[in-house]
N, CA, C and O of each residue as an XYZ file, in Angstrom:
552
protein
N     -81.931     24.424     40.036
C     -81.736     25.444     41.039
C     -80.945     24.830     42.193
O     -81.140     23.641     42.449
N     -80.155     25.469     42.842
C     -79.285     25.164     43.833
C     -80.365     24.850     45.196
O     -81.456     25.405     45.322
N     -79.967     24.145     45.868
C     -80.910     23.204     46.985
C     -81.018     24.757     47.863
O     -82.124     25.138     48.249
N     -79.552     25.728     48.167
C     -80.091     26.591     48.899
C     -80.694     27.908     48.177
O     -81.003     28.913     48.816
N     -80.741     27.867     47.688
C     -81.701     28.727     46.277
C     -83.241     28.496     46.462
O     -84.252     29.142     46.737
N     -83.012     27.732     46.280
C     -84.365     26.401     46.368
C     -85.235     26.895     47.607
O     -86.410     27.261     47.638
N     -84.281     26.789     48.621
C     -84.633     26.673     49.548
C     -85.558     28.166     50.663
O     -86.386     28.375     51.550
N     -84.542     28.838     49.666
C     -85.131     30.603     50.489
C     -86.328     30.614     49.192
O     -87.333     31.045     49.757
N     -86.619     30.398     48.014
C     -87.790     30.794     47.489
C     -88.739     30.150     47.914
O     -89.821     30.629     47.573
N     -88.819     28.851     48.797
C     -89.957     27.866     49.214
C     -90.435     29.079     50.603
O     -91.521     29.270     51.151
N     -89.470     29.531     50.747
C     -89.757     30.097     52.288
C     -90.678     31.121     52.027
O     -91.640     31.082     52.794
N     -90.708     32.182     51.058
C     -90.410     33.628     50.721
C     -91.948     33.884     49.400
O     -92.553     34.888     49.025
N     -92.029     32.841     49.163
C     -93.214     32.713     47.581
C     -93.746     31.365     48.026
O     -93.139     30.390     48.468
N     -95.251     31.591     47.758
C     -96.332     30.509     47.399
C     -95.866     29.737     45.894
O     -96.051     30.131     44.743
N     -95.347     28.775     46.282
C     -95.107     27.828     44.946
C     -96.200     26.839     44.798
O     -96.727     26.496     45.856
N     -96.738     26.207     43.494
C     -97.293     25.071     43.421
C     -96.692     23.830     43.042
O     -95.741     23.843     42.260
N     -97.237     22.518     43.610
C     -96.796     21.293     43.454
C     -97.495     21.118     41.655
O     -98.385     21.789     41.132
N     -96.710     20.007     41.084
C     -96.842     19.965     39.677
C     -96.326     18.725     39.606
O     -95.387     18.492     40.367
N     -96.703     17.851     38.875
C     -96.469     16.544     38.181
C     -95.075     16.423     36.911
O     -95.306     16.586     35.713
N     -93.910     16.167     37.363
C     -93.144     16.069     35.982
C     -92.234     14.853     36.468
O     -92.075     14.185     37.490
N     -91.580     14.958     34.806
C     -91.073     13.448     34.326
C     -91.223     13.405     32.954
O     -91.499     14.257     32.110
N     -90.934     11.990     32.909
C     -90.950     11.469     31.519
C     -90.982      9.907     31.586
O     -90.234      9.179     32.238
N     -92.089      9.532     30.708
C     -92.249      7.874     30.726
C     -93.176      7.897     32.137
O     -93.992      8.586     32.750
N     -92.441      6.635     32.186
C     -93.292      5.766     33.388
C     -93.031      6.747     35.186
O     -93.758      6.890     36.169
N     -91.759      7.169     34.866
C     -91.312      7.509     36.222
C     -91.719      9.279     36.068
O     -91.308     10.084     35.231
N     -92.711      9.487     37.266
C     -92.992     10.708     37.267
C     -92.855     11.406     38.411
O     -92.524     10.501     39.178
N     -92.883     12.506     39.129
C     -92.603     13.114     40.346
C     -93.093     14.600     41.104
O     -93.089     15.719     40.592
N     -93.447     14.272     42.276
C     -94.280     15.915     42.449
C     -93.034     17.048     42.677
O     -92.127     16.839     43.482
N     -93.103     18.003     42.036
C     -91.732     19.005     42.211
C     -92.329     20.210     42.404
O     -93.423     20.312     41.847
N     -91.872     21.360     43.152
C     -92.550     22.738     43.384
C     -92.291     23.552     41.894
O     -91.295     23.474     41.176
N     -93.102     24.077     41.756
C     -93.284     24.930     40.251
C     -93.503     26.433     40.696
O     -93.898     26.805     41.800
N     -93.128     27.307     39.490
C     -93.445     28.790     39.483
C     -94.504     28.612     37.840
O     -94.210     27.828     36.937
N     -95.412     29.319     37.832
C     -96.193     29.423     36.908
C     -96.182     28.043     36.057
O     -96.200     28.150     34.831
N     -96.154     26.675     36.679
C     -96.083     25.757     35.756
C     -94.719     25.091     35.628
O     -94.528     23.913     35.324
N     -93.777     26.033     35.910
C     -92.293     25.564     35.205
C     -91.806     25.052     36.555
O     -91.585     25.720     37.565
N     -91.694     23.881     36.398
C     -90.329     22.589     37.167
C     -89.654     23.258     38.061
O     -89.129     24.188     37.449
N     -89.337     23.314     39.296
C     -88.062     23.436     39.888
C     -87.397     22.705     40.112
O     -87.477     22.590     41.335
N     -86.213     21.566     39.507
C     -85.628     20.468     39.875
C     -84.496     21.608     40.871
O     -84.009     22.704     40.594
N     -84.381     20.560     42.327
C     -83.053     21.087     43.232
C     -82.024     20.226     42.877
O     -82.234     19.123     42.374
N     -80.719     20.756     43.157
C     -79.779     20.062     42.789
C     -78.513     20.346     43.643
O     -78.231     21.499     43.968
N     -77.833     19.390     43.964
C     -76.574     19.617     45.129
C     -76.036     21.097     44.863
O     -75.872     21.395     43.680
N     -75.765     21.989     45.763
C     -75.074     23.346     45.190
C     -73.942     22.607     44.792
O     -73.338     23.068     43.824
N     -73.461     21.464     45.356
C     -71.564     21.509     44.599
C     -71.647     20.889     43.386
O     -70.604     20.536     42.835
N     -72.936     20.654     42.766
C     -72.997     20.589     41.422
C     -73.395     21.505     40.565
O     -73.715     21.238     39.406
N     -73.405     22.578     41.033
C     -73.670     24.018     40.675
C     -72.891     25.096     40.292
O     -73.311     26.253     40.299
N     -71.845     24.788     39.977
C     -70.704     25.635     39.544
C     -69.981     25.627     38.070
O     -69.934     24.610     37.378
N     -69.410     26.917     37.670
C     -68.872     27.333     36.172
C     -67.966     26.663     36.229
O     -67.528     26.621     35.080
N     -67.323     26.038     36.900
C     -65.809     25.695     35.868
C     -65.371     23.692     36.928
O     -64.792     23.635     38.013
N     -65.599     23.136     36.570
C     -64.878     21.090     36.789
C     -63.766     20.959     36.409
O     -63.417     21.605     35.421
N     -63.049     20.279     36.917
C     -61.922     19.191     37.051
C     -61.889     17.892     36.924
O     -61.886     17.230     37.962
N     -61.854     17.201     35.616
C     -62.294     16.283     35.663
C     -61.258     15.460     35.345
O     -60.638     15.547     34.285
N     -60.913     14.224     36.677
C     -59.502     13.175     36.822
C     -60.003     11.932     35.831
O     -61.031     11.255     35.856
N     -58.533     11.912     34.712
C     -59.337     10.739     34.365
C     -58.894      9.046     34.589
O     -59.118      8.148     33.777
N     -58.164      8.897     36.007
C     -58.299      8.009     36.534
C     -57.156      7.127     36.002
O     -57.150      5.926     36.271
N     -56.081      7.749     35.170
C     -55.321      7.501     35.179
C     -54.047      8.232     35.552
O     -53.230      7.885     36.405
N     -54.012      9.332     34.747
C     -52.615     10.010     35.474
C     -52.466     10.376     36.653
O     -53.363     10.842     37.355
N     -51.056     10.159     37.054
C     -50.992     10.805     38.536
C     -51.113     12.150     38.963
O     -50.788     13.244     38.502
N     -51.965     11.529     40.496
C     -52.393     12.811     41.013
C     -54.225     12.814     40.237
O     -55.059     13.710     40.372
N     -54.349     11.756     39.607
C     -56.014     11.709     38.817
C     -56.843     10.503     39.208
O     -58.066     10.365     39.182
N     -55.615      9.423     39.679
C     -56.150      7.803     39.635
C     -57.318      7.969     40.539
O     -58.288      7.331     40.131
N     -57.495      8.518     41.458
C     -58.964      8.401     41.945
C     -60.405      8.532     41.569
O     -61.505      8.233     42.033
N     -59.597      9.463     39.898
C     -61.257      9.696     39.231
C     -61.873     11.049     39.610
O     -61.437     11.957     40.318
N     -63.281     10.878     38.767
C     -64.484     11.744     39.045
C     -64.076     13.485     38.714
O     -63.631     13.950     37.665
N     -64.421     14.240     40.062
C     -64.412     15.601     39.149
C     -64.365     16.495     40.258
O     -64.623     15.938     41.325
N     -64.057     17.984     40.347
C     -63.743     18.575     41.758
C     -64.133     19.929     40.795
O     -63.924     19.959     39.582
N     -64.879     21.295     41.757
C     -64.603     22.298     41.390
C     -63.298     22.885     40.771
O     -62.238     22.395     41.161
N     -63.268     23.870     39.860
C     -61.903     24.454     39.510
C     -61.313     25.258     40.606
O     -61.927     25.511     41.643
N     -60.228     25.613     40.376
C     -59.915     27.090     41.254
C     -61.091     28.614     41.071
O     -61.558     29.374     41.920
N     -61.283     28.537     39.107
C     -61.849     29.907     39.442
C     -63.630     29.931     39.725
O     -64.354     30.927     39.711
N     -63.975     28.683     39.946
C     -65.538     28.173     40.129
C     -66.146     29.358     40.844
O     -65.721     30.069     41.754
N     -67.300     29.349     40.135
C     -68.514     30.529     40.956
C     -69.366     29.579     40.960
O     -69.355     28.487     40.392
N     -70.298     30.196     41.816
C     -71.656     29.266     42.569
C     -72.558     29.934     41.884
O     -72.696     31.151     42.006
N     -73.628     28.828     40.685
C     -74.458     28.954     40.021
C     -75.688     29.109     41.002
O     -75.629     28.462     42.047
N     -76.814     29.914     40.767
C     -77.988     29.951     41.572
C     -79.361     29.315     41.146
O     -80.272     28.865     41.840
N     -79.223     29.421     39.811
C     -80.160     28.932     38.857
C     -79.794     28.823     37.659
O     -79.084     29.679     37.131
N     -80.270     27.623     36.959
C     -80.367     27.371     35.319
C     -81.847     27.985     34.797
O     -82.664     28.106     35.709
N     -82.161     28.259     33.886
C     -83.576     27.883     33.177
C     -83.023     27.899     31.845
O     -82.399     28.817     31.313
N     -83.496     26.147     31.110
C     -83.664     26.251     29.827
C     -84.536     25.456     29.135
O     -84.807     24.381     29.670
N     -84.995     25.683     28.186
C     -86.105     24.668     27.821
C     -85.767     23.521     27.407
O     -84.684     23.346     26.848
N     -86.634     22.553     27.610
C     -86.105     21.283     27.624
C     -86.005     20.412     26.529
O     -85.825     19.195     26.564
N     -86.167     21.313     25.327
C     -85.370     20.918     24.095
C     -84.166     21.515     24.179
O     -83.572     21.007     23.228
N     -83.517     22.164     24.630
C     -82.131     22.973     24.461
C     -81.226     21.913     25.150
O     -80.277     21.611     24.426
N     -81.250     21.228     26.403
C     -79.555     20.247     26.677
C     -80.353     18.355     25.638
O     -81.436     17.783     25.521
N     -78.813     18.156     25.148
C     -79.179     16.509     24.897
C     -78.461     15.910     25.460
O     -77.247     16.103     25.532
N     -79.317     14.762     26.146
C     -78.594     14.269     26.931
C     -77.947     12.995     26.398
O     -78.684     12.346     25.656
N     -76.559     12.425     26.642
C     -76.274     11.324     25.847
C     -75.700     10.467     27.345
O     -75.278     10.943     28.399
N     -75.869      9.198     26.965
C     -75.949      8.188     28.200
C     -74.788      6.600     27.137
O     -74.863      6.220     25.969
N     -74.198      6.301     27.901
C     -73.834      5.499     26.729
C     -72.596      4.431     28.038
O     -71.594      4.901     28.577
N     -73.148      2.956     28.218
C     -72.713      1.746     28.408
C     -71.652      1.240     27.688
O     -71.763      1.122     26.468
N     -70.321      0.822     28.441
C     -69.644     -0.284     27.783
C     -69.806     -1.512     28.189
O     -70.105     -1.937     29.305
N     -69.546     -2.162     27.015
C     -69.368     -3.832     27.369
C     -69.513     -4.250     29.145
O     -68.632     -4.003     29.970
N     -70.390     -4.698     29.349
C     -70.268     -5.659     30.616
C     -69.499     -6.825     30.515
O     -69.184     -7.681     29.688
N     -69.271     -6.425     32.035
C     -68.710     -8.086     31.923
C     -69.796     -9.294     33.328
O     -70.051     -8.819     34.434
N     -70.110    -10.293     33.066
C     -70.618    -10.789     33.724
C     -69.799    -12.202     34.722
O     -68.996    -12.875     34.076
N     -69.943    -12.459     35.699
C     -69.008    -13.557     36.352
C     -70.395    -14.364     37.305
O     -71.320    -13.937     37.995
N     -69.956    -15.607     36.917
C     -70.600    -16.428     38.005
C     -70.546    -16.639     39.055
O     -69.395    -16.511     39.472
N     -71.469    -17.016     40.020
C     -71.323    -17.010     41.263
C     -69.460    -17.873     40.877
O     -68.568    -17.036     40.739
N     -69.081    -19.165     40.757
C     -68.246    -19.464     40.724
C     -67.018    -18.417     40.494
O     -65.894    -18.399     40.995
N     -67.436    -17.839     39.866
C     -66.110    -16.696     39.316
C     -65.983    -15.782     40.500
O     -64.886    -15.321     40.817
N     -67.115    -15.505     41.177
C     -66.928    -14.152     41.893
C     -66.542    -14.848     43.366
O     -66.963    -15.817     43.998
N     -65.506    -13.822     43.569
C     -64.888    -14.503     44.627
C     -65.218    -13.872     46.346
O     -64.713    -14.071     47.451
N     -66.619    -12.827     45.675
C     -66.624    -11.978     47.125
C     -68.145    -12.338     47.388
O     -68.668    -11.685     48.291
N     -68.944    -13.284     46.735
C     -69.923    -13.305     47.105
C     -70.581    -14.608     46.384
O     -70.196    -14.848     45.240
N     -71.381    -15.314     46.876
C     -72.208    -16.603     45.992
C     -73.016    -16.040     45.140
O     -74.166    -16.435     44.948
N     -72.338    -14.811     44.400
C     -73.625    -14.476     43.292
C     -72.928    -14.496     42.118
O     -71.816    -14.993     41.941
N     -73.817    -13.782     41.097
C     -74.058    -13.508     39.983
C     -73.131    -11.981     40.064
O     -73.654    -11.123     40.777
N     -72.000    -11.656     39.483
C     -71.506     -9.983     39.377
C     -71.339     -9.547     38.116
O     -70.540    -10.020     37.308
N     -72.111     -8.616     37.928
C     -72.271     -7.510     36.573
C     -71.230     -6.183     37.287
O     -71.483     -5.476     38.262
N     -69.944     -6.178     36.345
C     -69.073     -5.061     36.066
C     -69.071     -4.264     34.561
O     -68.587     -4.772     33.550
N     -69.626     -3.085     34.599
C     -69.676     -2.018     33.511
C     -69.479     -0.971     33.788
O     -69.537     -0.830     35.010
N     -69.160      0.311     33.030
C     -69.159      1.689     32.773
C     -70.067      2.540     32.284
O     -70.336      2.506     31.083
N     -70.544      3.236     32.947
C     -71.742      3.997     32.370
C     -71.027      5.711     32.124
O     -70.518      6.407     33.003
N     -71.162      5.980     30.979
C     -70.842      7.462     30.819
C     -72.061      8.128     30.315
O     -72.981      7.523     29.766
N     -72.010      9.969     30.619
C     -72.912     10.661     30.541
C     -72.232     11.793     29.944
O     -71.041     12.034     30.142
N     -73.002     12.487     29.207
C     -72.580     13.786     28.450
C     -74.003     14.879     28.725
O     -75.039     14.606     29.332
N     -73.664     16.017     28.125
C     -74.546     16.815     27.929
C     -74.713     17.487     27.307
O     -75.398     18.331     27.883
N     -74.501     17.817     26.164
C     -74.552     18.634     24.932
C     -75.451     19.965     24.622
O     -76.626     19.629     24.480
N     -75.282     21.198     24.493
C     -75.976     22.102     23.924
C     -75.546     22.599     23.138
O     -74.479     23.198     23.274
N     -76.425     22.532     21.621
C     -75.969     23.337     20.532
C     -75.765     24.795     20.501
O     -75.905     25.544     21.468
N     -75.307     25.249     18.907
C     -74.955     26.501     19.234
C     -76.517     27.485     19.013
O     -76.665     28.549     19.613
N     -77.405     27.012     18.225
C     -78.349     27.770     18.595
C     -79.476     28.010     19.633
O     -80.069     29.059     19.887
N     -79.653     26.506     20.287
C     -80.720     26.416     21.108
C     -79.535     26.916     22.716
O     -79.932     27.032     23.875
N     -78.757     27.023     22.440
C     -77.872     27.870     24.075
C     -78.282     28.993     24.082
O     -78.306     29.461     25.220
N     -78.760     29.920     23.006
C     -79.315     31.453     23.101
C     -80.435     31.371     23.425
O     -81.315     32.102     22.972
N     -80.651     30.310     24.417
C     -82.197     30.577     24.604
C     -82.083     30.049     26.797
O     -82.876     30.300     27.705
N     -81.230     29.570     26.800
C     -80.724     29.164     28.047
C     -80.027     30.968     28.794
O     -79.275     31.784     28.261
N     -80.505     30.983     29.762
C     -80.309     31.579     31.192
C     -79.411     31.262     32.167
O     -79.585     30.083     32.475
N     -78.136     31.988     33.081
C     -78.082     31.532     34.373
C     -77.629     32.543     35.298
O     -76.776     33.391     35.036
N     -78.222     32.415     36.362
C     -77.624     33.877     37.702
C     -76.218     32.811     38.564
O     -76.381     31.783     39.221
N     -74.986     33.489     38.260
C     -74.090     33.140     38.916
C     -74.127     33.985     40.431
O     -74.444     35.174     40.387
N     -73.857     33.469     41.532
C     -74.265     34.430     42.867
C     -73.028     34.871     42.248
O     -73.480     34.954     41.106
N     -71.558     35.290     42.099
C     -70.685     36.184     42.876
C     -70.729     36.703     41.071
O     -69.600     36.689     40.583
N     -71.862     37.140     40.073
C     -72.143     37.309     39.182
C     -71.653     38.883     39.653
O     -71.646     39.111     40.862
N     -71.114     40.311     38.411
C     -70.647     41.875     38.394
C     -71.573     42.044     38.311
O     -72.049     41.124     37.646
N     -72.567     42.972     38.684
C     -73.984     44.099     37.743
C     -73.070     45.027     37.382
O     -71.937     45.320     37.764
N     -73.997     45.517     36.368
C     -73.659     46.341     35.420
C     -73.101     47.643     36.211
O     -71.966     47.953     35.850
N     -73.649     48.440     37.183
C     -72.985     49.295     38.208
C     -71.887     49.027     38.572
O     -71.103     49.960     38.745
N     -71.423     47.556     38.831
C     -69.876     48.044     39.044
C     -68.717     47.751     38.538
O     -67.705     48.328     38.937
């Protein structure tokens, strides 16, 4: 849910605190009947990314920017078998204090990439209210 989403239902509804996570690392989060509310930056909340890939020009800086035709998502709900998440490390490289020339330490340089995958059947089970979303009236 979008942080200001988030934010008018904390005001507006009695929510309960609830225990979630996974593994070792767990966390108190406000719930509706049980179910999680994770908040999340609104500018990570939108239909459509740009994603630079840090090489071509006009990209070398990287990372990712709303599109032009981006709408502001208000909420997700999906069950938490429906996204997989894939996480995936390249090769490190490690340098000795000797090697590293900005500090008397030890420097670990790597890449961490992230994906998110939803299949085609468990997506018919996923939800979302875009705010500048048509109703059916108009």
């Amino acid at each position: 849910m979008s942080s200001i989403v988030a934010s008018i239902l904390e005001q507006s509804t009695q929510l309960d605190d609830i225990e979630f996570g996974d593994g070792d690392i767990k966390r108190i989060v406000k719930s509706i009947d049980n179910v999680p509310i994770i908040k999340v930056p609104s500018k990570r909340m939108k239909t459509e990314y740009i994603f630079m890939d840090g090489k071509t020009s006009g990209q070398t800086a990287g990372g990712f920017k709303e599109g032009p035709k981006a709408l502001d998502i208000n909420w997700l709900i999906t069950p938490s078998s429906a996204p997989i998440a894939i996480s995936k490390t390249d090769k490190p490289r490690i340098f000795t204090p000797d090697q590293n020339q900005s500090a008397d330490a030890y420097k670990i340089d790597y890449r961490k990439y992230h994906d998110l995958w939803l299949l085609d059947e468990p997506i018919k089970l996923c939800r979302a209210c875009v705010k500048q979303a048509k109703t059916a009236q108009e």
